[in-house]
Structure formats: C-alpha cells, structure tokens
DRENDO-1510 file (C-alpha; in Angstrom, 1 decimal, always signed):
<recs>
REC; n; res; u; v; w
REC; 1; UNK; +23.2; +15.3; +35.2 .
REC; 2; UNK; +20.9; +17.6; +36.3 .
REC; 3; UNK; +17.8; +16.6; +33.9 .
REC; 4; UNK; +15.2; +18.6; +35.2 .
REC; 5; UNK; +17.7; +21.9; +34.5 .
REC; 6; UNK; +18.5; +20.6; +31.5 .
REC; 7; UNK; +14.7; +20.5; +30.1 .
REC; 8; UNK; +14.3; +24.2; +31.5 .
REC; 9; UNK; +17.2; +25.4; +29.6 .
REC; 10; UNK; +16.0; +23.9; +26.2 .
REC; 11; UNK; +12.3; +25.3; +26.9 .
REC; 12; UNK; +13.9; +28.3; +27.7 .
REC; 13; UNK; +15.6; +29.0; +24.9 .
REC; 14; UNK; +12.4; +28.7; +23.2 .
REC; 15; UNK; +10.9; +31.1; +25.0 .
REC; 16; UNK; +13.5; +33.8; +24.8 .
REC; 17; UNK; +13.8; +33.6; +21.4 .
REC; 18; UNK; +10.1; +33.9; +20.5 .
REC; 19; UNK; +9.7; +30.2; +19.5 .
REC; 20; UNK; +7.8; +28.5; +21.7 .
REC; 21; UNK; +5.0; +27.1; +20.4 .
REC; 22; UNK; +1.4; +26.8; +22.3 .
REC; 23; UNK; -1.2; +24.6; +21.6 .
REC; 24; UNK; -4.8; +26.8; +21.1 .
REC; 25; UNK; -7.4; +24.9; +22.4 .
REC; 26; UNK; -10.1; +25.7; +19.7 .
REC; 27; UNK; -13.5; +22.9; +19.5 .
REC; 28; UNK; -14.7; +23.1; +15.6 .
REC; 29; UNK; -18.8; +23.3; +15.2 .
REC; 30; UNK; -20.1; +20.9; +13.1 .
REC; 31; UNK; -21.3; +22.2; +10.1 .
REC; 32; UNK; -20.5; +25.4; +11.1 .
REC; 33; UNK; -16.7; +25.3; +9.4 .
REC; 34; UNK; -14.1; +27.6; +9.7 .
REC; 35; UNK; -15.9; +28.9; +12.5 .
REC; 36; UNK; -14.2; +27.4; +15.9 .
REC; 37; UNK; -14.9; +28.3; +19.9 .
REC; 38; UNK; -11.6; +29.1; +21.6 .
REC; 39; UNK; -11.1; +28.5; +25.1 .
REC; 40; UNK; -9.0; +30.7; +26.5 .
REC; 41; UNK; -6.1; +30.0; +29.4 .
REC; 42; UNK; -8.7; +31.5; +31.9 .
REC; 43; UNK; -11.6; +29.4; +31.1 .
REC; 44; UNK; -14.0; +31.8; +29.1 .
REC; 45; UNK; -14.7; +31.3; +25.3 .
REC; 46; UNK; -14.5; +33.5; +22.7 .
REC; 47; UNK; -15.8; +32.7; +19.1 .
REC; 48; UNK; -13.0; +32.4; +16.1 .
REC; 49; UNK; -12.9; +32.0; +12.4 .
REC; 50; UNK; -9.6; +29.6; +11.8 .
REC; 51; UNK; -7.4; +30.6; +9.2 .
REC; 52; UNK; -4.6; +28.0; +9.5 .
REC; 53; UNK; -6.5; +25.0; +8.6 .
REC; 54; UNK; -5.1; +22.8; +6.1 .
REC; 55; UNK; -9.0; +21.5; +5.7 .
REC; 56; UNK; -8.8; +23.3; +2.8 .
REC; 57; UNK; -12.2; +22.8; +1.4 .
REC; 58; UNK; -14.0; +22.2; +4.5 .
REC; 59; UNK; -14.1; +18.5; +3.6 .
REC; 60; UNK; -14.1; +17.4; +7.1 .
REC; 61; UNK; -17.5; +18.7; +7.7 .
REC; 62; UNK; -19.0; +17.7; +4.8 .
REC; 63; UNK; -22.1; +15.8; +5.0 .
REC; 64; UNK; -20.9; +13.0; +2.4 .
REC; 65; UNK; -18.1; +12.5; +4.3 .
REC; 66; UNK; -19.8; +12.3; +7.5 .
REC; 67; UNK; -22.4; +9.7; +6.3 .
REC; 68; UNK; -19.7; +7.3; +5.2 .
REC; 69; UNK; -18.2; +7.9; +8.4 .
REC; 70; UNK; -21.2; +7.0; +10.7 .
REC; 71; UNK; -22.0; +4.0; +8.6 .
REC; 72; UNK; -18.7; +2.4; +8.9 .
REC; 73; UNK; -18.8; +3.0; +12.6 .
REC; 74; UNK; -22.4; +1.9; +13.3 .
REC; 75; UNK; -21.1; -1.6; +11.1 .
REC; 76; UNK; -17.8; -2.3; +12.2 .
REC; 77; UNK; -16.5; -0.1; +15.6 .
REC; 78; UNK; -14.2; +1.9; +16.4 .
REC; 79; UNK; -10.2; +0.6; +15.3 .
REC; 80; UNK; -9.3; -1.6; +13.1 .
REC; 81; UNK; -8.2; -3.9; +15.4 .
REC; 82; UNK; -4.4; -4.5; +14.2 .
REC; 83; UNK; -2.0; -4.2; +11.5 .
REC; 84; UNK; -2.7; -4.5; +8.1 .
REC; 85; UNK; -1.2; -8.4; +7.7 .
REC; 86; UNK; -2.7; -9.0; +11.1 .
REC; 87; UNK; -6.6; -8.6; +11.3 .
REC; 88; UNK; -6.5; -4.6; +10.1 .
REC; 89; UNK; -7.8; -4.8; +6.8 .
REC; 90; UNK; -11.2; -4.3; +6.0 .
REC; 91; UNK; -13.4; -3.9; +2.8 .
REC; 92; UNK; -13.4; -0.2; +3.7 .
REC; 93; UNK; -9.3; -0.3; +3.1 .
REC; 94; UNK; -9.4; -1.4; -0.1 .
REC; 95; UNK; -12.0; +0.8; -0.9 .
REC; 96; UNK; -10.2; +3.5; +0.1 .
REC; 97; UNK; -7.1; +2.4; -2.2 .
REC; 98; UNK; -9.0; +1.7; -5.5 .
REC; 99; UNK; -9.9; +5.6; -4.9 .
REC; 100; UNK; -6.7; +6.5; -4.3 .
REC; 101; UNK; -5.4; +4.3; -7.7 .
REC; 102; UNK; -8.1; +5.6; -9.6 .
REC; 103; UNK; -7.5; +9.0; -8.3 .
REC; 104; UNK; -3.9; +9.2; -9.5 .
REC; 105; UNK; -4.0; +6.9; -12.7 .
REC; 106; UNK; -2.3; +3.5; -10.8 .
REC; 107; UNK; -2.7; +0.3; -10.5 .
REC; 108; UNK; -2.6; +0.5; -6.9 .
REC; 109; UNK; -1.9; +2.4; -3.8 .
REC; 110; UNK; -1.1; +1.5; +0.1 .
REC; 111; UNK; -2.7; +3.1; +2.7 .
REC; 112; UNK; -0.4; +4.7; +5.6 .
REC; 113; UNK; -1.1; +6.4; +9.1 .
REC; 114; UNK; -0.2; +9.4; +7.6 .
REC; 115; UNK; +1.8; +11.4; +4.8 .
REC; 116; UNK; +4.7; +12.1; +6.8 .
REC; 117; UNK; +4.7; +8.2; +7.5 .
REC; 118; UNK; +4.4; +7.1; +4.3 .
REC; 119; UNK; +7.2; +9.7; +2.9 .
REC; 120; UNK; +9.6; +8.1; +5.5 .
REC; 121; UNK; +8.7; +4.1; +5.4 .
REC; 122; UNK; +8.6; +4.5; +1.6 .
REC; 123; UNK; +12.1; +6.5; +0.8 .
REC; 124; UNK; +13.9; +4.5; +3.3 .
REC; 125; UNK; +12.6; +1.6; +1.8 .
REC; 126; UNK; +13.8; +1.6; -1.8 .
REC; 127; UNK; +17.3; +1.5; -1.1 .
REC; 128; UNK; +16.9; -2.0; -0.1 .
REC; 129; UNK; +14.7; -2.8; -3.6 .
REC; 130; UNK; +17.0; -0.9; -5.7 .
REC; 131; UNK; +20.6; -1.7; -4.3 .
REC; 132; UNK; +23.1; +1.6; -4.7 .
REC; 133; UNK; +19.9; +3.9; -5.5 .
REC; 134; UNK; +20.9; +7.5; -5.4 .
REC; 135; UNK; +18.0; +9.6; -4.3 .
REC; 136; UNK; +18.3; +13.5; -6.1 .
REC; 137; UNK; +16.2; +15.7; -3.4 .
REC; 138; UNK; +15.2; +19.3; -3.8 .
REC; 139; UNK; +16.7; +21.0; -0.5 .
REC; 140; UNK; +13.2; +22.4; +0.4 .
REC; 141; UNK; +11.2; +19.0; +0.5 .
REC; 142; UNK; +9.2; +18.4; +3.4 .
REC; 143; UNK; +10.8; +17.3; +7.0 .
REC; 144; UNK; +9.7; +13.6; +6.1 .
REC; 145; UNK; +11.3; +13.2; +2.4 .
REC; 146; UNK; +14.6; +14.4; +4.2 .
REC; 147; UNK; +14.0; +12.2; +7.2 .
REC; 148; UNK; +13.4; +9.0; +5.0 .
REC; 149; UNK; +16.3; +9.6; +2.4 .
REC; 150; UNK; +18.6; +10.6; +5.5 .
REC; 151; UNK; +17.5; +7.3; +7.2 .
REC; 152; UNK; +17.9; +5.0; +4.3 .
REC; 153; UNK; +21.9; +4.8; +4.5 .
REC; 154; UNK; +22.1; +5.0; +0.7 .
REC; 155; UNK; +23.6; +7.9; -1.4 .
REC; 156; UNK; +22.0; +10.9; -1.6 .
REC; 157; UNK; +22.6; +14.6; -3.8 .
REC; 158; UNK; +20.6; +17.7; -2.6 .
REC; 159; UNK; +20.4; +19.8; -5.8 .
REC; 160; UNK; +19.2; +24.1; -5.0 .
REC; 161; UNK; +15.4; +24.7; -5.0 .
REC; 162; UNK; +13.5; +23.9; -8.4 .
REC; 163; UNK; +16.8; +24.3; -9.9 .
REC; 164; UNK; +17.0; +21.8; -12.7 .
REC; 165; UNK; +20.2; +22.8; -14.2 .
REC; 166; UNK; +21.9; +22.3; -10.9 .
REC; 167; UNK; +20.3; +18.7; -10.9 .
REC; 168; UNK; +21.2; +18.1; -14.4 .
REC; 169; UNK; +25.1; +18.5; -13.3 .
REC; 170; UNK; +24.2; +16.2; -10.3 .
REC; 171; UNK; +22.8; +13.7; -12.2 .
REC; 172; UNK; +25.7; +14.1; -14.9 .
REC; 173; UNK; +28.6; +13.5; -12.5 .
REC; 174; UNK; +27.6; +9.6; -11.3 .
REC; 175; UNK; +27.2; +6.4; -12.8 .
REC; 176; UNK; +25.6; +6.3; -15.8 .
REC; 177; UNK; +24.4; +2.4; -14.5 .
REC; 178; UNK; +23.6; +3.3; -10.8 .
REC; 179; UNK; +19.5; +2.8; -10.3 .
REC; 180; UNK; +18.4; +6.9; -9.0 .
REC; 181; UNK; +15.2; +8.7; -8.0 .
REC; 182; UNK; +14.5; +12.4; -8.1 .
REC; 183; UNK; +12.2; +13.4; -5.4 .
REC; 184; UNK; +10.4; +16.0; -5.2 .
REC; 185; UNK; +7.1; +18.3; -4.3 .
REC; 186; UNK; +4.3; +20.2; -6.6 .
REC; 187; UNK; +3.2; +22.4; -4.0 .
REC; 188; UNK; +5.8; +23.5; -1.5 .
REC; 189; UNK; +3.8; +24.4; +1.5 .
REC; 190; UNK; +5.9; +27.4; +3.5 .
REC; 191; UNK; +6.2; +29.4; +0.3 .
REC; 192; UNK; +3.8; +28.2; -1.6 .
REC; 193; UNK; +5.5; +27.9; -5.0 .
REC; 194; UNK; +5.2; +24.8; -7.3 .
REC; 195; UNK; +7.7; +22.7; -8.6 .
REC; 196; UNK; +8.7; +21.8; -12.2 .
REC; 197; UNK; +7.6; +18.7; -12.6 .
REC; 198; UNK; +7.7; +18.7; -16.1 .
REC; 199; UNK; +11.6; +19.5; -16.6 .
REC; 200; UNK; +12.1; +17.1; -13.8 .
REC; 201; UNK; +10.4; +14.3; -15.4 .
REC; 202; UNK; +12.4; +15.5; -18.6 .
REC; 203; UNK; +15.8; +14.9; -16.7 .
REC; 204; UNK; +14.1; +11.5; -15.0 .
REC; 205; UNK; +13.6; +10.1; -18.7 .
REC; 206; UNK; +17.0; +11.3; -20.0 .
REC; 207; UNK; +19.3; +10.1; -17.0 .
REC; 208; UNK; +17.1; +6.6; -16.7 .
REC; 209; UNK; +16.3; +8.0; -12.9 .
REC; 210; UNK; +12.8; +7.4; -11.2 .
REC; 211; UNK; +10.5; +10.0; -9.9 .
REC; 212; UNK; +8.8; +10.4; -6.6 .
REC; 213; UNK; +6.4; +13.3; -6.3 .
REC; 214; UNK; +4.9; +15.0; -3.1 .
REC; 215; UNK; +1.0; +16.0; -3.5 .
REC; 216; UNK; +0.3; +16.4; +0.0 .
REC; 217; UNK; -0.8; +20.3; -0.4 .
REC; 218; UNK; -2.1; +19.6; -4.0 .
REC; 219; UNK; -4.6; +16.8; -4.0 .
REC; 220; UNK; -7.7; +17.7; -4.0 .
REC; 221; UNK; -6.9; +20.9; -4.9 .
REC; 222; UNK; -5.9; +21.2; -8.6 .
REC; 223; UNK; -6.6; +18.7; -11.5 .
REC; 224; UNK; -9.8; +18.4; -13.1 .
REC; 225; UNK; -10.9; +15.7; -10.3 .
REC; 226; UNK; -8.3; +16.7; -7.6 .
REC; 227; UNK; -5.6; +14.8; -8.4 .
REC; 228; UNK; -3.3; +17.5; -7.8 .
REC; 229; UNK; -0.4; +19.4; -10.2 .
REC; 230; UNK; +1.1; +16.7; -12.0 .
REC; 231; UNK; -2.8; +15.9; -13.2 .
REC; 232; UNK; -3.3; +19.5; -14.1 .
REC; 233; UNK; -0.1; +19.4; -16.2 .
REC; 234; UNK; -1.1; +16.0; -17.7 .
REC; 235; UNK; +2.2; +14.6; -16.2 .
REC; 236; UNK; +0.5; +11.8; -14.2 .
REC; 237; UNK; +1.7; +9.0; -16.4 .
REC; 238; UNK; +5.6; +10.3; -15.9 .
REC; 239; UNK; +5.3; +10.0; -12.5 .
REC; 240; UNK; +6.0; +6.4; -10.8 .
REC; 241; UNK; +5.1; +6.5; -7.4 .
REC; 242; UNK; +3.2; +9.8; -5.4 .
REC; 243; UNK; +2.7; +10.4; -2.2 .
REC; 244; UNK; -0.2; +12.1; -0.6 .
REC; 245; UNK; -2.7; +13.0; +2.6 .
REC; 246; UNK; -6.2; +12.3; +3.6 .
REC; 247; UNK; -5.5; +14.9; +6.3 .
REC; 248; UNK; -5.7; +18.5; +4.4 .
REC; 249; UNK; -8.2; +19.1; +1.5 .
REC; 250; UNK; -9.7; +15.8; +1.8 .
REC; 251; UNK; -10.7; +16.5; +5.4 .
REC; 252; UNK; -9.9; +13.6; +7.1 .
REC; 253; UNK; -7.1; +11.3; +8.7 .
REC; 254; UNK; -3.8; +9.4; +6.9 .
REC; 255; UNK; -1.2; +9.2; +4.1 .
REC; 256; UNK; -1.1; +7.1; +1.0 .
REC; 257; UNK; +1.3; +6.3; -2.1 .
REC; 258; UNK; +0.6; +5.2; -5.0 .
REC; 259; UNK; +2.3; +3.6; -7.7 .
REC; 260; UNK; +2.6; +0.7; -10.0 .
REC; 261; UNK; +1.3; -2.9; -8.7 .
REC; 262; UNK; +5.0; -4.4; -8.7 .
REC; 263; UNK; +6.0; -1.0; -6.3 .
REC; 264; UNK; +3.0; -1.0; -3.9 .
REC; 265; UNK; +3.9; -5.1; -3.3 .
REC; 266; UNK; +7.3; -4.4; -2.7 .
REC; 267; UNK; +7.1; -1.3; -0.5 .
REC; 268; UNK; +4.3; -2.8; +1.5 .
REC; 269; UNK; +6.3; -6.2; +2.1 .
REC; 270; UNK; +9.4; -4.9; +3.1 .
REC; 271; UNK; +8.9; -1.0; +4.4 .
REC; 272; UNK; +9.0; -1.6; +8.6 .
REC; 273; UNK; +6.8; +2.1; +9.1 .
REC; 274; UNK; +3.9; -0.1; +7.4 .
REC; 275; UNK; +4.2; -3.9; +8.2 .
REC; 276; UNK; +3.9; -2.7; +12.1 .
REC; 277; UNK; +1.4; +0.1; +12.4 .
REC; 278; UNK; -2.0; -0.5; +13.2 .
REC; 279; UNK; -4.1; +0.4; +10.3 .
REC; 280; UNK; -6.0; +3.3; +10.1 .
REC; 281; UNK; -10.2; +3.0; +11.4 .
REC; 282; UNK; -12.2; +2.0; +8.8 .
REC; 283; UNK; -14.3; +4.7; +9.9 .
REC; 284; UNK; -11.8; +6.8; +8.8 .
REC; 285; UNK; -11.0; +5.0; +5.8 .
REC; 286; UNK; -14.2; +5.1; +4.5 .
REC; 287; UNK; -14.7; +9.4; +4.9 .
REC; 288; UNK; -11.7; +9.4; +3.1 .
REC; 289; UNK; -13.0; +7.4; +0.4 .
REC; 290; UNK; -16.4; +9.6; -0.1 .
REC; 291; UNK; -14.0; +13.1; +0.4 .
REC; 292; UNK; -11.8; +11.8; -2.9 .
REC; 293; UNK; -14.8; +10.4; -4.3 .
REC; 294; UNK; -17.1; +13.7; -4.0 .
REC; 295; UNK; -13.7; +15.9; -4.7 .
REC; 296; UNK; -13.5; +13.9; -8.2 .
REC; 297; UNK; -17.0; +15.1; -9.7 .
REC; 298; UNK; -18.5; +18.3; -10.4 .
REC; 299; UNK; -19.1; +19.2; -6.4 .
REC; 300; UNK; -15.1; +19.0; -6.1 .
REC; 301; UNK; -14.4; +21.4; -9.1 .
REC; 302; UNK; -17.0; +24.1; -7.4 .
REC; 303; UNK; -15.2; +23.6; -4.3 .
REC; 304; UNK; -11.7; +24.2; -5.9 .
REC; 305; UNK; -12.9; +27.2; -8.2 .
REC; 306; UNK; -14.3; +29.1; -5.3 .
REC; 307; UNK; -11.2; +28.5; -2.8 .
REC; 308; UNK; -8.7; +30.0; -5.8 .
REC; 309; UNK; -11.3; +32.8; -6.2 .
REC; 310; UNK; -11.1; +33.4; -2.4 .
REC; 311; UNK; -7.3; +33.2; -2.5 .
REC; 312; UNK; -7.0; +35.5; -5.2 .
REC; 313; UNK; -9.0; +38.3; -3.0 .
REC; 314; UNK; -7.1; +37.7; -0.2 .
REC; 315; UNK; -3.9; +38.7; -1.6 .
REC; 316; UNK; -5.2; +41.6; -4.0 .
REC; 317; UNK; -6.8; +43.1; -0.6 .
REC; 318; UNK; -3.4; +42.3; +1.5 .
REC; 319; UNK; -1.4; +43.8; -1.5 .
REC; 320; UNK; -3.4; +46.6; -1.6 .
REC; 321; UNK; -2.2; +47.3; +2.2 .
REC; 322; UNK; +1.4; +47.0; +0.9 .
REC; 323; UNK; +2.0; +43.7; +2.7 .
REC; 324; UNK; +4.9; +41.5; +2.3 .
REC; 325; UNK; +3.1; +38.4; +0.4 .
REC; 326; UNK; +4.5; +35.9; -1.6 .
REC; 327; UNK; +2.2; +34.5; -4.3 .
REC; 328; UNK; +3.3; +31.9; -6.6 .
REC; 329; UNK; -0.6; +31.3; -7.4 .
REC; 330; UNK; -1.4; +28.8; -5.2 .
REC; 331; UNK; -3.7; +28.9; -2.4 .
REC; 332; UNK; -1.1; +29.1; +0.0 .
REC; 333; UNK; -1.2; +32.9; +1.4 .
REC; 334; UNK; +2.3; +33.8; +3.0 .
REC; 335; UNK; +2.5; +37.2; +5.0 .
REC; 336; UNK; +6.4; +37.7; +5.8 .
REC; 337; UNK; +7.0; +39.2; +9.5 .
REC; 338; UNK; +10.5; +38.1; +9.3 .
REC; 339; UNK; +11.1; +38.1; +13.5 .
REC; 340; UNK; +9.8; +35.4; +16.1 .
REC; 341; UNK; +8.4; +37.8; +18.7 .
REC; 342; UNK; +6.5; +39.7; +16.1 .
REC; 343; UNK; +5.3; +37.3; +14.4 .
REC; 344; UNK; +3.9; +35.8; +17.8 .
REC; 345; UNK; +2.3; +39.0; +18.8 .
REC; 346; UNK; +0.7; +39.6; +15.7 .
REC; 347; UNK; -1.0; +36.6; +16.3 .
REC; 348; UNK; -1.9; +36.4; +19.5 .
REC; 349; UNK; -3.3; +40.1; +18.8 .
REC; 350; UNK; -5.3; +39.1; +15.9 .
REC; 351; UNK; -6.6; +35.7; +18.1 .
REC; 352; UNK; -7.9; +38.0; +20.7 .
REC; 353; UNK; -9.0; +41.4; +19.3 .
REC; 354; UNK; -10.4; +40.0; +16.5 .
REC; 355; UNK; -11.1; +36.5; +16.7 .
REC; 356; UNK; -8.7; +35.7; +13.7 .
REC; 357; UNK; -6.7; +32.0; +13.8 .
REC; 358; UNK; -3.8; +32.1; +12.4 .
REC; 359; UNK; -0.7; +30.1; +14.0 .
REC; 360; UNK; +2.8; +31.8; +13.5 .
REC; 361; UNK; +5.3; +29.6; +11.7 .
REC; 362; UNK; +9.0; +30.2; +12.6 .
REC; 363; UNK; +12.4; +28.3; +12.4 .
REC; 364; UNK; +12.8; +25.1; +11.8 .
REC; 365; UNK; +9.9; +25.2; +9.3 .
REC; 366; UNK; +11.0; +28.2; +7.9 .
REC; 367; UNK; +14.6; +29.4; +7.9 .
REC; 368; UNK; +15.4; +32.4; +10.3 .
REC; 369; UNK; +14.4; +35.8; +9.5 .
REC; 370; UNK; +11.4; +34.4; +6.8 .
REC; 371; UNK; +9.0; +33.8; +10.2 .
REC; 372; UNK; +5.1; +34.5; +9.0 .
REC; 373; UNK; +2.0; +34.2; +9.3 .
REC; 374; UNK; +0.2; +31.7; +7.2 .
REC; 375; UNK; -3.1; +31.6; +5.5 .
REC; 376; UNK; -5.2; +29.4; +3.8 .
REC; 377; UNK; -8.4; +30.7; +2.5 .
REC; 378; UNK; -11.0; +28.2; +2.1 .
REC; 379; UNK; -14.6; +27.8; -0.3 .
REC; 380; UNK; -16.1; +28.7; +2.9 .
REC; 381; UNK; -14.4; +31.6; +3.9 .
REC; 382; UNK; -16.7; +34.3; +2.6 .
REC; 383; UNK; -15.8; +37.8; +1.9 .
REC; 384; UNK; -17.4; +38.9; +5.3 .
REC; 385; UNK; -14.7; +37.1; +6.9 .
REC; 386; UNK; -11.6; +38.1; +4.7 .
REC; 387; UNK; -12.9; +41.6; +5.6 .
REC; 388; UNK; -12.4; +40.9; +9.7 .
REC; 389; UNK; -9.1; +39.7; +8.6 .
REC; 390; UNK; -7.7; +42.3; +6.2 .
REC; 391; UNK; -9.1; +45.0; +8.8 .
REC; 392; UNK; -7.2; +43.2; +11.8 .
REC; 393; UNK; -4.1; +43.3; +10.1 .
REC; 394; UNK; -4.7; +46.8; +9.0 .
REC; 395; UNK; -4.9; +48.0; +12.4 .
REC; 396; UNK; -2.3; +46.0; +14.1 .
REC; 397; UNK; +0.6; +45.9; +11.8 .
REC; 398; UNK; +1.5; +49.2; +13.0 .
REC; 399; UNK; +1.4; +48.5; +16.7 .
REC; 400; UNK; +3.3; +45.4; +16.3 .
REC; 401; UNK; +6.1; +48.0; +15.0 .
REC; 402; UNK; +6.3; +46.4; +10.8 .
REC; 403; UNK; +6.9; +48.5; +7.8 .
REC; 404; UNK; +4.7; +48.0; +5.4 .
REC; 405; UNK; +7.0; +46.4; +2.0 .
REC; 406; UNK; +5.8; +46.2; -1.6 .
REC; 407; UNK; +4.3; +43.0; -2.5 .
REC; 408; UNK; +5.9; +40.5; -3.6 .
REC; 409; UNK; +5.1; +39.0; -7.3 .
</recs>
C-alpha cells in the first residue's frame, strides 16, 4: 500500500470539503484575559480578543488561582511523579477532591487527567461492577459518554434528544431485574440547550435505574456556588455519580467524578483509564482547588451574574441583525452558517480584519449542514468588545454570501 497517498487522500478530503482544521497559534497575556497575540503564518503578530474559550470566567488568570499554583510548584516541582497508587498522590490531590465532594454534595470524588477521560474509564467501567447493566444514553451526549458506553461491551439503548417519553418506552421494554443507568448532560455544549434532569431522575426512581450526569459546561457556571444545573434545580441528591472539568469555567487542567464513597472505591480500583495514568501536577491540582473554592463564595456568583448578563447582550444585539442564533438561555452563543467553507471564511475574515477568535465548528461535532460559529461570552468580555464583534459580523455576513434568518427562540 501506498501510505503516504493514502494520508494525502484523507487530508484531502478535508480540505475540499471545507473541514480541515488549523491550529491558531494565539499566546494568552497574563492578566490581560480574553485578550491574546496571534502569530500569524508569516511571522508578524496581530492583537485578538478570543471568543472561543471555554475559560468561561477567566478563571485561569485569576490571581487566586495563580497563587495556589506558584506555591505548589515552589513546594513540590513540577509532575507528580507517577500514578496515583504509585507515588502520584499528594496532599494537594486530596485537596482537590474534598472540593470537588463538597462541591457536588458527595462523599467523594476521583480526580482524572481530564473529563473526556473520566467519562470513558468510568462508563466502561460499571459494566464490570454491575453485571448486565443497560446504559440509557441521550443520542447527543458528548463524544466520550458514547466512546465509554460503546467500549464497555454491555447493552446499551440510545433514546431521541431530551425525549423522555421515548426513554420511558425504552426503559419499559427490558427486564424489570436488569441493574440500568441513564446517562446524560445538563448543558449540551454545540446547541447549548439543557437537559431535563428532573423527569430523568423521575424515570431513574420509577424504573430502579441509576443516573450519571455530565456537568462539564455547567460547573461553575450555574448553582448558587457553581455546582452546576442539577444544583440550581436542587436535584443534586438524585444524582449518583457526575462527571465534570477543571478545564473550562474553572480555568485550569483535568476531569473528575464524583459520587458516593462505595462508587469512587470501586471505579478507582478497577477503571484501567485511572489505575495507569500519571496523575495530574499538584500544581495543577492545587489551582483547581482555589478556582472551585473562589467560584463557591460571593466572587463566584459576581462572576456568573455578569457572564449571563454579557450573554444575554450578545444575542439581543446578534438578533437584532436577524442572525440565525439558537438560545436555550445558557451561555452558550450558537450562530448557524450551515456550510463548511462559509463557515471557515467567516472566521478567518473576522480573525484578520477584526481581530475576532472565534474557531468554526463543523461535522463530526455538529451534524452536516448545522456548521457555526461558536461563542462564549465571558465576565470579562466588556461591551466595548461585543461591539468589535457584532460590527464584524455586520459587515461580513454579506460578503461571505448568508441571508440573514429570523432568530431563533
């Protein structure tokens, strides 16, 4: 076989169809978040305001979260030096769980290298503690959920988005006796719609079935101390095991469930994506544990209050232009293009004429002829800025051949 051709003709394809996907080579100022430097492909710079992040509060430029940082380093290096059963835990790791426990109402939690990690050790995993589980998953969960429950080798139902009536038929048609699990999301990033975690933990208690819910783009974010939806519902106590990062709104590095003490032991003692990764820094471990722990007082909830308020003017000025948003009322700010070539030029346009971040996302995260543009206003993002961005797409959207659409609800 001819490899090298063969790597050109998958590249290719990318290319021609608008989906190739380039790295921007931005360096963040400290301090100085969302502002960024781009470096362009010819060598010169040109300053940028990112609008892609998913630092949602600007968390990883926080000075609490940098203090905690430094003095972990200046005590203990730079890695953790192995595995959590080998040598890799350190007084900064448990730290960093209690928070995370605390944070979600739980006797414990277990750190992991990151969200998408921890979805796929953990939901692969409880086949083997719960023999003929049957894992219930919403069709849209994240690429990791599906990776874990496909991975598992146990039975698994895909019931239609945030339908629960199609799940209740699901759930209806097997064995009363078989052990299940509904998993799903709060915050379903692409769209950025919630789920209905209360009928779903409704249908969990009625069919005997445990529930496993995503909070990677809630926490943080909603709850009176950032715990996410489920918190703001006051459904925490329904939920037996979450899953969630330290990589968006808490600004820093990793993924983490958390669940009862009997679950964490289990998963951590027999979940292979845990027992041989090298732990996380305990640099890291200990920023994350000041973010959550800052993101849980009164500085959180001003933090929170002002990124919905900058959301919420972000779409009335886009909808005032006649764009095609979708807002659920989250802080997740979808423009629909709805073409791959568009969608890149758009982008690329509003990168160099106006110094606007914003990183098209086509197929496979979104399903073909849904490609966007993707923003996520922060605290930090002040109205200065959403004006440079509402004005950019103003004057491009007609250049990049678009009709304007009415908004969507």
């Amino acid at each position: 076989m001819d490899y090298d051709r063969a790597l050109d003709q998958a590249i290719d394809k990318l290319h021609e169809e608008g989906r190739y996907r380039v790295f921007i080579d931005i360096e963040r100022e400290k301090g100085n978040f969302p502002h960024a430097v781009w470096t362009k492909p010819d060598g010169s710079k040109q300053d940028i305001t990112i609008w892609c992040g998913n630092d949602y509060l600007g968390m990883g430029q926080h000075p609490v979260v940098l203090a905690a940082m430094h003095e972990a380093l200046d005590a203990t290096g730079a890695g953790s030096g192995g595995t959590r059963n080998i040598s890799g835990t350190t007084v900064y790791h448990k730290r960093l769980e209690h928070e995370i426990a605390d944070l979600h109402g739980k006797e414990a939690a277990l750190v992991f290298s990151s969200a998408y990690i921890a979805n796929d050790a953990t939901l692969s995993t409880l086949p083997k503690l719960f023999p003929g589980l049957i894992i219930y998953s919403d069709e849209l969960n994240h690429a990791s959920m599906i990776e874990g429950i496909r991975r598992n080798g146990g039975a698994k139902r895909i019931f239609r988005h945030n339908d629960v009536a199609h799940l209740r038929e699901l759930l209806a048609a097997d064995d009363p006796a078989a052990p299940k699990l509904i998993a799903f999301e709060s915050v379903y990033s692409m769209d950025g719609d919630f789920g209905p975690i209360s009928e779903l933990c409704d249908l969990a208690e009625e069919f005997g079935a445990l529930t496993y819910l995503d909070e990677v783009h809630a926490v943080g974010m909603y709850g009176p101390r950032g715990a996410g939806i489920a918190e703001k519902l006051g459904e925490m106590d329904r939920i037996d095991i979450f899953n969630g990062t330290l990589g968006k709104a808490f600004g820093v590095f990793g993924g983490y469930i958390a669940a009862s003490a009997k679950m964490v032991d289990a998963v951590r003692s027999y979940a292979p994506g845990f027992i041989f990764t090298t732990s996380i820094p305990p640099a890291v471990a200990a920023g994350a544990a000041a973010s959550i722990a800052f993101l849980k007082g009164e500085g959180g909830q001003e933090l929170r209050d002002k990124q919905q308020l900058h959301a919420k003017i972000l779409k009335m000025r886009l909808k005032g232009m006649g764009m095609p948003i979708i807002d659920h009322g989250s802080h997740i700010v979808p423009v629909i293009i709805g073409d791959p070539k568009h969608t890149k030029a758009l982008s690329d346009m509003l990168l160099d004429e106006f110094g606007v971040y914003v990183q098209p996302i086509n197929f496979p995260t979104v399903p073909r002829g849904t490609e966007r543009l993707r923003f996520t206003p922060s605290p930090v993002h002040d109205t200065g800025m959403i004006d440079g961005l509402v004005k950019g797409m103003d004057a491009l959207w007609a250049r990049c051949e678009l009709n304007r659409a009415e908004a969507s609800a």
